[in-house]
C-alpha positions in Angstrom: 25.0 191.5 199.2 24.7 187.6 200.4 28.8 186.7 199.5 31.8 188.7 199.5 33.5 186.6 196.6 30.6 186.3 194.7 30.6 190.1 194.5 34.4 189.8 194.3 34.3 186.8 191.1 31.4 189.0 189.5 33.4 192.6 189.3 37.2 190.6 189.4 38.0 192.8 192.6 42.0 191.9 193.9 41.7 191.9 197.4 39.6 193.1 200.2 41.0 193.6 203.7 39.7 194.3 207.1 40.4 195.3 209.7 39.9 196.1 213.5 41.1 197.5 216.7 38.9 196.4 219.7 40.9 199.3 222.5 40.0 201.6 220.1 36.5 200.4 218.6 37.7 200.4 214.9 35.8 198.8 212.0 37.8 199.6 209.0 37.8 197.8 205.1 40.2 198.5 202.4 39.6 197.1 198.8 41.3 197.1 195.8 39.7 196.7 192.6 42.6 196.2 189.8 45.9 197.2 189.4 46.7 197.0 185.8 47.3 200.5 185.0 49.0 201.4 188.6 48.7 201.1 192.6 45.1 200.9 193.6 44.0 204.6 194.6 41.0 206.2 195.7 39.6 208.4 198.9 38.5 207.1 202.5 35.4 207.4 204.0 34.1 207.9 207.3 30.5 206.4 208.0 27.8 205.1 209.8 26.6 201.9 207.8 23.6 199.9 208.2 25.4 197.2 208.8 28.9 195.8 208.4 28.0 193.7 204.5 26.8 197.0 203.9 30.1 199.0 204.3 31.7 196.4 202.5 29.4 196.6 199.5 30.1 200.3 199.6 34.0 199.6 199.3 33.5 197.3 197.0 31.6 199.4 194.5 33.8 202.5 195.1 36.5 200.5 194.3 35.6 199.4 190.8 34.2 203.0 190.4 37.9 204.5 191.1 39.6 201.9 188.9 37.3 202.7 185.8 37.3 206.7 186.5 41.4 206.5 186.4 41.2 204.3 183.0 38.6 206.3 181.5 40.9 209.5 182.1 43.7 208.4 181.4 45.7 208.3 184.3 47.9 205.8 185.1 46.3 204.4 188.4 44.3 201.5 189.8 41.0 201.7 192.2 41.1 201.2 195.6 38.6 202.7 198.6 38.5 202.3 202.3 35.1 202.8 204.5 35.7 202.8 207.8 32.3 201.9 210.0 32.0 204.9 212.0 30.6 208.7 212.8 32.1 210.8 210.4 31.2 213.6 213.7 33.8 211.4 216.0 35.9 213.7 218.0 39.1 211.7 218.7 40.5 211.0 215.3 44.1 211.0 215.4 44.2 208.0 216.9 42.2 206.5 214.4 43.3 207.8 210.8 47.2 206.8 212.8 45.8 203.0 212.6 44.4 203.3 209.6 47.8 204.6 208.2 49.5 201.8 209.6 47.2 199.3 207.9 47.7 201.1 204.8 51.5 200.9 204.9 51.7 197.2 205.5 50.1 197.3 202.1 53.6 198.1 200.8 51.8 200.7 197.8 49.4 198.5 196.7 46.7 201.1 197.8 47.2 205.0 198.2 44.2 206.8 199.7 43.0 210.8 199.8 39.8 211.8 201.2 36.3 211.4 201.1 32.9 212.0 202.4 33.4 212.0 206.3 36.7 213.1 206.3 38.9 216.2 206.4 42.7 217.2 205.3 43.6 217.1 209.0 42.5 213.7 208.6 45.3 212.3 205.9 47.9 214.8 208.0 47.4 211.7 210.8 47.5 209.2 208.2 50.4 210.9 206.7 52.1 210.3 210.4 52.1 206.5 209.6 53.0 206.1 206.3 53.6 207.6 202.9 50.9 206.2 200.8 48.5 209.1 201.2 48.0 211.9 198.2 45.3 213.9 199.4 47.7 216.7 201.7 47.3 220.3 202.3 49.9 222.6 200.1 52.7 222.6 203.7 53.0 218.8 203.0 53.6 218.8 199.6 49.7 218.3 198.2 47.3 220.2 196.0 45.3 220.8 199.0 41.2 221.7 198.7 40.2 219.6 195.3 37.0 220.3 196.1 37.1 223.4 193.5 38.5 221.0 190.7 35.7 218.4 191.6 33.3 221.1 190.9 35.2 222.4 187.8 35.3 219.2 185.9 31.6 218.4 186.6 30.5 222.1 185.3 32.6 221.1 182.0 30.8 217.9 181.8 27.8 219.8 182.0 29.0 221.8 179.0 29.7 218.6 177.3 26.0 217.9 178.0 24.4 221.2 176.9 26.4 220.8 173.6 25.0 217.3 173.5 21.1 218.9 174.0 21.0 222.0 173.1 23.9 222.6 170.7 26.1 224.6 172.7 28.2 224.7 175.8 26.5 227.7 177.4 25.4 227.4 180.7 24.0 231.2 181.1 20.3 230.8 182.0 19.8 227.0 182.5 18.3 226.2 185.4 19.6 224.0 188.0 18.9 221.7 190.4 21.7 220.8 192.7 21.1 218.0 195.6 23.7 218.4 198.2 25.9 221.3 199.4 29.0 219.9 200.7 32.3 220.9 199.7 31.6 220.0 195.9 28.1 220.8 196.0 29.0 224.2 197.5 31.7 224.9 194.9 29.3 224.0 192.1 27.0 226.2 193.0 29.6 229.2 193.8 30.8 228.0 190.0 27.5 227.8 188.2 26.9 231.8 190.1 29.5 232.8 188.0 27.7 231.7 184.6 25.1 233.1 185.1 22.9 229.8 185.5 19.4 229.7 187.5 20.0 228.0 190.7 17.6 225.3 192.7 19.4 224.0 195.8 19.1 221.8 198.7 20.4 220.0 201.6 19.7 218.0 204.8 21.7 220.6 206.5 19.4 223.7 207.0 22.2 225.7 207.8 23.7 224.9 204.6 21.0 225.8 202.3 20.5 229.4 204.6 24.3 229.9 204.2 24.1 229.6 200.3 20.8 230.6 199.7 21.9 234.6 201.5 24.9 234.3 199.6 23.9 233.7 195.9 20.5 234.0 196.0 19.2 231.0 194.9 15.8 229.3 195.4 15.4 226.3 197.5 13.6 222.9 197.6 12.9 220.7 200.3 15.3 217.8 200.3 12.5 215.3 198.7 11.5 217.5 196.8 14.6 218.1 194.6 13.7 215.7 192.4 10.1 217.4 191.3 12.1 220.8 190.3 11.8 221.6 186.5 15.2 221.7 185.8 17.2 221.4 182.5 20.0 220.0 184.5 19.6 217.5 188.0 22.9 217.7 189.7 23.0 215.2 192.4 26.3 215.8 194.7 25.0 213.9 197.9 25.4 209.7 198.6 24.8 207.4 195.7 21.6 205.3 194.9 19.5 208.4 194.2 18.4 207.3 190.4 15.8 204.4 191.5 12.1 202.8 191.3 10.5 205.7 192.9 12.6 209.0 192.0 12.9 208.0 188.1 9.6 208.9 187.3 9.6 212.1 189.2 13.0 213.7 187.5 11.8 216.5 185.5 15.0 217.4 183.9 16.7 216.9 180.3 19.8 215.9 182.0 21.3 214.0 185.3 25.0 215.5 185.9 26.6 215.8 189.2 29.3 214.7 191.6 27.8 211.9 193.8 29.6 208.3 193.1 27.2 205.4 192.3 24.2 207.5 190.8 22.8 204.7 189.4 20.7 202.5 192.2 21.0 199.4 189.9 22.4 199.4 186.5 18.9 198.8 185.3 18.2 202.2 185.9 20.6 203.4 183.4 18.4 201.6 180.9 15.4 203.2 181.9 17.0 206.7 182.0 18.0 206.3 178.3 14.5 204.7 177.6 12.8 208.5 178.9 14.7 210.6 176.9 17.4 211.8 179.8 20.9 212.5 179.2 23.0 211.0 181.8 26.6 211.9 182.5 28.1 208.5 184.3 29.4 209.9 187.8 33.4 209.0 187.5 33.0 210.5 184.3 31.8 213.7 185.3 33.2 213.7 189.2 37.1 212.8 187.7 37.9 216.2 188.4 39.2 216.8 191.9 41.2 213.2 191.5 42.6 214.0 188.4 44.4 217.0 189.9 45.2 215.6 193.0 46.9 213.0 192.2 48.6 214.9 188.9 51.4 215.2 191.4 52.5 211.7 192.0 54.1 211.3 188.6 56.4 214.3 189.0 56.4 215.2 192.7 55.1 218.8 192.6 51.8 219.9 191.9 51.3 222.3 189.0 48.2 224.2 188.8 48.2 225.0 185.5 48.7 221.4 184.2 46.0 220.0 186.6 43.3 222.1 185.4 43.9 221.5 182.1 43.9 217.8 182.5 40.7 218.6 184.1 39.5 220.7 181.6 39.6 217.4 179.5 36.4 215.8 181.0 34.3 217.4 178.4 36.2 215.6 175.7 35.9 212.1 177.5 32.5 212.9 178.2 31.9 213.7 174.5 34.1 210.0 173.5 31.4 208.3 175.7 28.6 209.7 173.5 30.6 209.0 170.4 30.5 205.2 171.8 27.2 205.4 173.0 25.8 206.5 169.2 28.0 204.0 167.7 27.1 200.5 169.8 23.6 201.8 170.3 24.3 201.6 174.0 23.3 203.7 177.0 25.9 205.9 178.4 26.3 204.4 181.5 27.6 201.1 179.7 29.4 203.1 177.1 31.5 204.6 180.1 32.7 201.1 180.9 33.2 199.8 177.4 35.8 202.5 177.0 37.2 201.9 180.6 37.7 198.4 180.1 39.3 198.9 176.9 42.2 200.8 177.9 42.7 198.4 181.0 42.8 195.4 178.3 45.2 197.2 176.2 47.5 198.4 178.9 47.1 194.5 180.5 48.7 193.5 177.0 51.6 195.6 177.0 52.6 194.8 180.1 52.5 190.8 179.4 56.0 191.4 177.6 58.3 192.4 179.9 61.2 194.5 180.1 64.9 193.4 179.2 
């Protein structure tokens, strides 16, 4: 990326913020994408970025991502992320996630953040300290706690919505697949997919991982490049994004891409090419929606509901199934028709709210 605000003009992002704390070597940016349908909300993440436009980028793409996962699910919030520029291994976080709460709360609302890849629960407890715009909380605080579960959930009924797509019905029992990534939602996917009986090809750059889950379920494994050779029915990426590009394209010997990680897609060209070979692919906030759908179910009444959550959840596989509707009907791939009906219910909800109230 060569200019912020030409990245900014081209995606109509809001605002982007940074910020710093020299005492305490802190790199942080916040950006929010578009606030039509609410406050600007999505997770923060702790990493080590190439470089400082690269972080940036990252936030900037999240961003959008959040703000067309909340319109395409109905929910009435905007997308937001923040990165900040550091090792997600760093020991003294309090005083970190403290500042980073206090930059968040001179926001006045405008951006309400949960947790990501790099961070933890204890994490937004710190944040929490400093102001009240977090949503991600364990259950003591008032939160839903571990989404990773309902992450996991929603992508496994976006799967179904593939398999239906595919093969003509929802069953999972005896497909095989190939999941990239055992992390928190990786894990759960896996622990999920067990339980329907589905044939299991996993990996990790964490060796210890891949043991741990291997002796419990009884999977096979791959080496970490070689996920993407696996004959698979279904690729299920739940590591970083970019992992749909020139050189693994070619190699994906699977029916269909569904999984967790945000930003699948390395460039949108690549969506193109995926429809162009045949492969179904479930756009990532589509399918990933889960674990902020439930999460943040909360903030409209002020008490999580189990119950209610997972069946808003639950609802993935009929969004999934309205993209495929719109992709059939506009001859488009799925990765556009995702956005089409984003941006439609942001333009309709941005003309309701030009007449206002009294």
């Amino acid at each position: 990326m060569d200019s912020i605000f030409e990245h900014m003009e081209r995606y109509d992002h809001e605002h982007v913020f940074i910020c710093q704390d020299r005492s305490l070597n802190f790199k942080a940016i916040i950006a929010i994408h578009d606030t039509t349908l609410g406050p600007a909300t999505g997770g923060c993440r702790m990493w080590r970025y190439e470089n400082e436009m690269a972080a940036i980028e990252d936030a900037l793409r999240l961003s959008r991502g959040m703000s067309y996962k909340y319109a395409a699910a109905g929910v009435n919030l905007g997308g937001g992320k923040a990165v900040i520029i550091d090792d997600p291994r760093r020991k003294d976080r309090e005083p970190i996630f403290r500042l980073l709460g206090r930059f968040i709360n001179r926001l006045g609302g405008k951006y309400i953040t949960g947790e990501d890849v790099g961070t933890t629960l204890k994490d937004m407890e710190y944040i929490r300290m400093e102001t009240e715009h977090v949503v991600t909380l364990p259950t003591y605080l008032g939160g839903a706690g571990d989404i990773a579960p309902m992450t996991a959930f929603g992508v496994i009924r976006a799967m179904m919505a593939c398999c239906n797509r595919i093969y003509g019905s929802d069953d999972i029992d005896g497909k095989t697949v190939a999941v990239q990534g055992l992390g928190a939602v990786g894990h759960n996917i896996v622990e999920q997919l067990h339980e329907l009986g589905a044939r299991l090809v996993v990996t990790d750059i964490d060796r210890e991982k891949v043991e741990a889950v291997v002796s419990k379920y009884d999977v096979q494994r791959a080496a970490p490049e070689a996920i993407y050779d696996v004959n698979s029915d279904i690729f299920c990426p739940c590591a970083l994004g970019g992992i749909i590009n020139d050189e693994t394209l070619n190699r994906l010997q699977c029916r269909i891409i569904c999984g967790s990680a945000n930003n699948q897609l390395k460039k949108e060209r690549h969506g193109q090419l995926l429809e162009d070979k045949g492969l179904l692919y479930a756009p990532d906030y589509i399918a990933n929606a889960g674990g902020t759908i439930y999460d943040t179910d909360r903030l409209g009444t002020g008490a999580v509901n189990h119950e209610r959550g997972r069946e808003k959840v639950s609802r993935i596989y009929e969004n999934l199934k309205r993209v495929f509707e719109i992709a059939d009907r506009d001859n488009i791939p799925t990765f556009q028709a995702a956005d089409r009906m984003a941006e439609e219910r942001i333009r309709k909800v941005a003309e309701v709210k030009k007449y206002a109230d009294g």
